[in-house]
C-alpha positions in Angstrom: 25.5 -36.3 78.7 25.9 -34.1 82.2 26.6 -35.8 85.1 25.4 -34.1 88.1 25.9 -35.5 91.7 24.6 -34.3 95.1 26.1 -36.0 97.7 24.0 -35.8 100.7 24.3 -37.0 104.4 22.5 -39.9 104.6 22.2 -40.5 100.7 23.8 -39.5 97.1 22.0 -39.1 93.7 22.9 -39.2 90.8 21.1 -38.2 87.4 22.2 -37.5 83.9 20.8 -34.5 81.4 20.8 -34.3 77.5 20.0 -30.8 77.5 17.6 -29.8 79.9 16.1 -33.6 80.1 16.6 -35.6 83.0 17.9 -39.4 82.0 19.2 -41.6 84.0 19.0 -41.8 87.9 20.8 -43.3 91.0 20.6 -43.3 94.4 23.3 -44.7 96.6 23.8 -44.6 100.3 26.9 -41.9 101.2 30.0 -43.3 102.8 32.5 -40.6 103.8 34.9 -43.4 104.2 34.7 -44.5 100.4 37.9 -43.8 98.4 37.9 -42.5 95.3 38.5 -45.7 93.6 36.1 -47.3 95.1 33.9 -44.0 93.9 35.1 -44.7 90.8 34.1 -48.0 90.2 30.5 -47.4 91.5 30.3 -44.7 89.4 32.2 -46.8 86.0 29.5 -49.6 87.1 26.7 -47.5 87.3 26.6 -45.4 84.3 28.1 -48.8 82.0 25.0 -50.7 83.1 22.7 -47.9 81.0 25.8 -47.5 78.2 26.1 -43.5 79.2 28.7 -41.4 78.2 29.0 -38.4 80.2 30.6 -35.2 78.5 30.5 -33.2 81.8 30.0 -33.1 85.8 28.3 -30.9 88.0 28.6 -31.6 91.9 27.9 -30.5 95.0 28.3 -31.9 98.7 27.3 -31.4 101.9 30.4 -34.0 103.2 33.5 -32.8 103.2 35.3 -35.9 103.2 33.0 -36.9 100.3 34.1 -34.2 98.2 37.7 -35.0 98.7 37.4 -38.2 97.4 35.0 -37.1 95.0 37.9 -34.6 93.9 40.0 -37.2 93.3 38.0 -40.1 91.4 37.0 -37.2 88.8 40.9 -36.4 88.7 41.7 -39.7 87.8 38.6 -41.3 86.3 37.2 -38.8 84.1 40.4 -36.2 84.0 39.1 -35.1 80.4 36.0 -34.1 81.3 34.9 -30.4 82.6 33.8 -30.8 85.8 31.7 -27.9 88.0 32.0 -28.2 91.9 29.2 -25.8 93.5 31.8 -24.1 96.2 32.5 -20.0 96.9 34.0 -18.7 93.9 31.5 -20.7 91.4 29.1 -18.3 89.1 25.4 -19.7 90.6 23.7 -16.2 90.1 21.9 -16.6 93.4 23.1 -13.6 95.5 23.3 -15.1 99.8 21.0 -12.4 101.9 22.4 -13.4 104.8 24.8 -13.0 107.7 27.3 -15.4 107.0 27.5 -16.6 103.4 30.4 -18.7 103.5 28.2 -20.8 106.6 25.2 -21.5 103.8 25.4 -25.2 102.0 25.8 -25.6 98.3 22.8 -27.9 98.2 20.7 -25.0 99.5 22.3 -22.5 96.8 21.6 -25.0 94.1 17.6 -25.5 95.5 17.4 -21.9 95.4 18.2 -21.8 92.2 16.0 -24.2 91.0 13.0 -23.0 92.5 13.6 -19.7 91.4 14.3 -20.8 87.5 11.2 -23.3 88.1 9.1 -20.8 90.0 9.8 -17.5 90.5 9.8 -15.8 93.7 9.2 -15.6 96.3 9.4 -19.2 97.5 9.8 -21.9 99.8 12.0 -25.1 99.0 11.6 -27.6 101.5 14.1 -30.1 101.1 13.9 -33.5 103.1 16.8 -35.1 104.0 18.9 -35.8 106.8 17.6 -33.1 108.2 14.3 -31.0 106.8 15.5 -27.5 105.4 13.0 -24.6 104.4 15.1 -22.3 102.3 13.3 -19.1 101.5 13.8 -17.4 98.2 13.0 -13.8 97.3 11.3 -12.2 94.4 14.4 -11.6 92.9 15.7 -14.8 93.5 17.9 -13.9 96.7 18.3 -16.6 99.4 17.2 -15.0 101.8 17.7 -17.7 104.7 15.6 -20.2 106.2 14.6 -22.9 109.0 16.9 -26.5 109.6 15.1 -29.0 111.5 15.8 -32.7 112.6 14.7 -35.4 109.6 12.4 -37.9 109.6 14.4 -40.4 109.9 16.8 -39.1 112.8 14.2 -38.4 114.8 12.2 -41.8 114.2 15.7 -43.1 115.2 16.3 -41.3 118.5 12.9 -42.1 119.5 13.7 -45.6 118.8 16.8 -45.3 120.4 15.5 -43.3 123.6 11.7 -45.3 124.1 12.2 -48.7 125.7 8.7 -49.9 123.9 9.2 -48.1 121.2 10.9 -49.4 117.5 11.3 -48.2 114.3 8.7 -48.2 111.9 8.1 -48.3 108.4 7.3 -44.8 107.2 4.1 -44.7 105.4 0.7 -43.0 106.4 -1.4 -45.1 108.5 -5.1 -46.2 107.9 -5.8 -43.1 110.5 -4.8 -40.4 113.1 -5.4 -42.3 115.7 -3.4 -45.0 116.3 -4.6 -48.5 117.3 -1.4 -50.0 117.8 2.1 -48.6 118.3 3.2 -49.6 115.2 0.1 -46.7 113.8 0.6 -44.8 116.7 4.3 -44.2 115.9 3.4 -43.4 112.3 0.5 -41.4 112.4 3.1 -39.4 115.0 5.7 -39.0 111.8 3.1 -38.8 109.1 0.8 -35.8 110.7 3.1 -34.2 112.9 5.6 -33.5 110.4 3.1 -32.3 108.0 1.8 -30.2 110.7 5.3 -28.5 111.0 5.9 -28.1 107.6 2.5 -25.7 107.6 3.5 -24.1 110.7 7.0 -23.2 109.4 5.4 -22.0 106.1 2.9 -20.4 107.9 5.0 -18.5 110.0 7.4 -17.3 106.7 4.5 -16.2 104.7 3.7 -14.0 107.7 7.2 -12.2 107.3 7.7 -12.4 103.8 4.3 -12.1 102.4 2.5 -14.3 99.9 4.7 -17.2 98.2 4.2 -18.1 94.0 5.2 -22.0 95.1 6.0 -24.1 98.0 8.6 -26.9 96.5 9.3 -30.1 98.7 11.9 -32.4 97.4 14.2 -34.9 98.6 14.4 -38.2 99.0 11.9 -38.7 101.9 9.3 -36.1 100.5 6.4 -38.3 99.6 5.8 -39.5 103.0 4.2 -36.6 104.0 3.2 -33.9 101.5 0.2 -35.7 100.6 -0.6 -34.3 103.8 0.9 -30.5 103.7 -1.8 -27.7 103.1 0.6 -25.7 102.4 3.2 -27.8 99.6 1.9 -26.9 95.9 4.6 -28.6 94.1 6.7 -31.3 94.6 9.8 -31.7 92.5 12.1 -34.7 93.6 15.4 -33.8 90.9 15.2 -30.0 92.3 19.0 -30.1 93.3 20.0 -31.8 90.4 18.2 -29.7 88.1 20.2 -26.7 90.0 23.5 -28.3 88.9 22.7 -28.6 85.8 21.8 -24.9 85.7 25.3 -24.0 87.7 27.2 -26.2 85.0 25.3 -24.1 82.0 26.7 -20.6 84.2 29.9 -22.0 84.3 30.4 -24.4 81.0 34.2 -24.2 79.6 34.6 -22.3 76.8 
């Protein structure tokens, strides 16, 4: 089976593929201080638990100090098997429509991808995470740029951090809009008003690029507000790690 990793900020998933069928999955909380042994007997651990034998690794990484570990445990844990980094110089097919290519992250490559394998163009992934990305994708599958903006949960925490009365809160949509406690108020504030960006952003690139064939969210704190996004038509949670799998096929050893 094909391991493929994205190790994220805040978070790193794992999933395994027997062709083009997704598995197994993990999720595990990044730690850019972890060694590579210590990756390597999470990973041992993890994929013994469900009896997997992996015949090949795909990986990419938004933490440099992640990868360099990560570099190493596949060195010494799995030096037999083929192993594709997403980095400049790797075949992904996606050509980088943009100022400064080498400044673009491999996650957002690998989305692009996706969506464009998934989808077609033109598109919109909006991915999530530590922060929330909008990467725009052009008819021919060019990555044309995009929008960053803070996450969810970095801004719930600097509000937290910032508002005396004020506390983290557990990030789900309310009974309403308007708040009857703080606890609502706080969430109806993540809930509505990050939905309400989402469209705006969307909004604003439909009005440069023209209509899109799909608006993709994913990552891991997608489903707390799409449900409320006019302007989201698919959601599709694996969308990086189906883009690894698709760089390891463009750059399988012979």
């Amino acid at each position: 089976m094909l391991l493929c990793i994205d190790i994220g900020n805040t978070n790193t998933v794992l999933a395994t593929f027997e062709g083009d069928k997704l598995v197994h999955s993990w999720r595990t909380k990044t730690d850019a201080r972890s060694t590579a042994d210590e990756l390597g007997l999470m990973f041992r651990g993890l994929l013994a638990a469900d009896a997997v034998e992996i015949t090949g690794v795909a990986a990419c990484s938004t933490v440099p100090a992640a990868l360099r570990s990560l570099r190493a445990m596949l060195k010494r844990y799995y030096a037999q098997v083929p192993a594709v980094i997403v980095e400049p110089g790797v075949r992904t097919g996606v050509q980088l429509a943009i100022d400064n290519p080498k400044e673009v992250g491999s996650d957002r490559v690998v989305n692009t991808l996706a969506a464009y394998t998934l989808y077609g163009g033109p598109a919109v992934v909006v991915d999530f995470g530590t922060s929330t990305n909008f990467d725009v994708v052009s008819a021919k599958g060019e990555f044309l740029g995009g929008v960053l903006a803070p996450g969810i949960e970095i801004s719930v925490d600097a509000l937290a951090q910032r508002a005396a009365q004020l506390r983290k809160v557990e990030l789900v949509k309310p009974p309403r809009v308007i708040g009857k406690n703080t606890v609502e108020c706080l969430q109806s504030g993540v809930v509505y008003g990050f939905a309400g960006q989402v469209d705006g952003v969307v909004r604003g690139i439909i009005s440069e690029v023209g209509p899109l064939t799909a608006v993709i969210a994913t990552g891991g704190l997608a489903p707390v507000v799409i449900d409320e996004c006019a302007t989201v038509t698919h959601h599709e949670p694996w969308l990086t790690l189906i883009g690894l799998r698709l760089v390891y096929e463009r750059n399988r050893p012979a």
